[in-house]
C-alpha positions in Angstrom: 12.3 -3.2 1.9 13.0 -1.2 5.1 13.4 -3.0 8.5 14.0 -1.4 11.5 14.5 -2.5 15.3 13.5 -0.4 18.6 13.6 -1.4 22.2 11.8 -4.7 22.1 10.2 -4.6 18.5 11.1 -4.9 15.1 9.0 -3.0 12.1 9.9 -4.6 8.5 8.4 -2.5 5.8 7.9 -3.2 1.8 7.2 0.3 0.0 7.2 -1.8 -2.9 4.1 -3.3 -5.0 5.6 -6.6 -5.2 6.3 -9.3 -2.9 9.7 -9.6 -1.0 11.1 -12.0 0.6 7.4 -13.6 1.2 6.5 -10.0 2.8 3.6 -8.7 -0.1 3.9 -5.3 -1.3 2.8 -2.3 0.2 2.5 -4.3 3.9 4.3 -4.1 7.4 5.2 -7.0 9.8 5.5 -6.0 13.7 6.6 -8.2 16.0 6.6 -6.8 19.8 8.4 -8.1 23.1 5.8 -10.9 23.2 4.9 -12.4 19.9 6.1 -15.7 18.8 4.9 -14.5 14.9 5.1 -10.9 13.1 1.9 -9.5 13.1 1.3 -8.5 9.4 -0.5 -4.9 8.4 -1.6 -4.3 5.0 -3.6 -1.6 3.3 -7.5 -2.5 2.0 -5.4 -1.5 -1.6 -2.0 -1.2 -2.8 -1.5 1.5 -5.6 -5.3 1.9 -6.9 -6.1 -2.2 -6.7 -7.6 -4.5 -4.5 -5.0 -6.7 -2.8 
């Protein structure tokens, strides 16, 4: 789990392949000036499997 804040936004990363802290593995949550939720980006797979 990496998480890290510029200017208005805040990138929280899991290079895992498990969950953390609700955030799965392998995904990213953005959340920009704006948003009132992260926005969550997650690969089509996660270490050779559908996730």
């Amino acid at each position: 789990m990496q998480r890290t804040v510029f200017g208005d936004g805040t990138l929280t990363a899991n290079f895992g392949s498990t969950p953390h802290k609700g955030l799965p593995g392998g995904c990213v949550d953005a959340t920009l000036r704006d948003d009132t939720a992260p926005r969550r980006l997650c690969p089509a797979t996660v270490n050779g499997t559908a996730g």
